[in-house]
C-alpha positions as CSV (number, residue, x, y, z in Angstrom):
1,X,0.0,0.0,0.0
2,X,1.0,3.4,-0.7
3,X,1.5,6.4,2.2
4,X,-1.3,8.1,0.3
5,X,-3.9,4.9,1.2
6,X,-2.0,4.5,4.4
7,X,-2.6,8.4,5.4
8,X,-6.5,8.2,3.6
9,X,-7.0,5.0,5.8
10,X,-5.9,6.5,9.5
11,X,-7.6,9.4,8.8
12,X,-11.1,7.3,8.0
13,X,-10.4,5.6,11.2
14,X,-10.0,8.4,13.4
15,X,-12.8,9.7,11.6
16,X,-14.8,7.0,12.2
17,X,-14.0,6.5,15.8
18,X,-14.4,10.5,16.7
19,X,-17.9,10.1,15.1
20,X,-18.7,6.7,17.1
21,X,-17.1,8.5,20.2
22,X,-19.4,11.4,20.1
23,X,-22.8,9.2,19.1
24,X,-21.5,7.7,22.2
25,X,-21.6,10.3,24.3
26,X,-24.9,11.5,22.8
27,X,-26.5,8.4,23.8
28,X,-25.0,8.8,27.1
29,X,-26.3,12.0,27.7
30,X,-29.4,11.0,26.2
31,X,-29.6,7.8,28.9
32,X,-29.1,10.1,31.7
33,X,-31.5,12.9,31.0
34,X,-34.2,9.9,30.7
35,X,-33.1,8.2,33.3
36,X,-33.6,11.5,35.4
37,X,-36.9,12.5,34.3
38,X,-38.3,8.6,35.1
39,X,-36.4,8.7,38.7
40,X,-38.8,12.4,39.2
41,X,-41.5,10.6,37.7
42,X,-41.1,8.1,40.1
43,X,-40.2,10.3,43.4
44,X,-43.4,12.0,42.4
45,X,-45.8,9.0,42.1
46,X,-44.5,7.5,45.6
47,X,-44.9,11.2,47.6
48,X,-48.6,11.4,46.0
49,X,-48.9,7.7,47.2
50,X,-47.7,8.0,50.1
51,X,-49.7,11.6,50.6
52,X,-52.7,9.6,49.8
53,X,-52.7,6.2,52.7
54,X,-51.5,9.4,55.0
55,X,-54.8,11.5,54.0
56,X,-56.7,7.8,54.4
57,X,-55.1,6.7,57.1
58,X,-55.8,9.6,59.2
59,X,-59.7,9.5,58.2
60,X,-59.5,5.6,59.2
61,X,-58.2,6.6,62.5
62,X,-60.7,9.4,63.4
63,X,-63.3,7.0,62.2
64,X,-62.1,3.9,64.5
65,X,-61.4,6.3,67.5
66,X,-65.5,7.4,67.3
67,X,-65.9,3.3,66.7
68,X,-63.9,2.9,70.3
69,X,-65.7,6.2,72.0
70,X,-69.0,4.6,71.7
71,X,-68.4,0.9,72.3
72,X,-67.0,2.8,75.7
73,X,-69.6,4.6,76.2
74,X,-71.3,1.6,75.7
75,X,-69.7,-0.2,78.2
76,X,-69.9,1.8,81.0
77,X,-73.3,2.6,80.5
78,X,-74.0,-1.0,81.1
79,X,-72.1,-1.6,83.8
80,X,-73.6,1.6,85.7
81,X,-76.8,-0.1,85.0
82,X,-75.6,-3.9,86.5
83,X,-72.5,-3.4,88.3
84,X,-72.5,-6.9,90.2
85,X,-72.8,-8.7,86.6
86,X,-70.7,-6.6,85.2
87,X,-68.1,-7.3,87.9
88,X,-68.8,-11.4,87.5
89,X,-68.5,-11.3,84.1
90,X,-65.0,-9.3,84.1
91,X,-63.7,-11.9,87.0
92,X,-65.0,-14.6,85.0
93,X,-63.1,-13.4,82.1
94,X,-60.1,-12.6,84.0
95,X,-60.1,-16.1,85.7
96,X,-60.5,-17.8,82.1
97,X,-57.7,-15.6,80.4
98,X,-55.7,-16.9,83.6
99,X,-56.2,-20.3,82.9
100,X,-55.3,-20.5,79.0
101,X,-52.3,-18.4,79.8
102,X,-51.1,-20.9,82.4
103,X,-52.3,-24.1,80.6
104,X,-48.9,-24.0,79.0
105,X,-46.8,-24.4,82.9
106,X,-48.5,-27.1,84.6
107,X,-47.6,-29.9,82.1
C-alpha cells in the first residue's frame, strides 16, 4: 500500500471512531437525561402515594377512635346499669384468660 492509502486510511479511522465517540456520548447524555426524568416521575408517584394512605389513614383513625368512644360509652353505660354482673363477668373473664395463659406451665 502506498503512504497516500495508508494516510486516507488512519484518517477514516480516526474519523470513524471521533464520530462513534461522540454518538457515544450523545447516547450517554441521552440515557441520563431519561433516566432522570423517570427517577422524578417516580419520586413524584411515591410522595402522592404515600400523601394519599397518609390522608386515608388519618380519616381511618378518626373513624375507628369514634368506633372505640361509643363501644366505651357503651360499656360503661351498662355496667352503671348492673355493676354486680358486670363485675362477674369481668372476673369470669379474668379467671378464664388466667387459665389458658397458664395451661402451657403445669404440664
Amino acid at each position: 500500500m502506498s503512504d497516500a492509502t495508508v494516510d486516507k486510511t488512519v484518517r477514516a479511522a480516526r474519523s470513524a471512531i471521533k464520530s462513534t465517540s461522540e454518538a457515544a456520548s450523545d447516547a450517554v447524555d441521552q440515557a441520563e437525561h431519561t433516566l432522570s426524568d423517570a427517577a422524578r416521575r417516580i419520586e413524584k408517584a411515591v410522595t402522592e402515594g404515600v400523601e394519599h394512605i397518609r390522608n386515608h389513614s388519618k380519616a381511618y383513625a378518626s373513624e375507628a377512635s369514634d368506633h372505640i368512644d361509643d363501644a366505651q360509652r357503651y360499656v360503661a353505660g351498662r355496667v352503671r346499669e348492673r355493676p354486680i354482673a358486670a363485675t362477674g363477668i369481668a372476673v369470669g373473664i379474668g379467671v378464664l384468660i388466667g387459665l389458658l395463659l397458664a395451661g402451657g406451665r403445669n404440664r
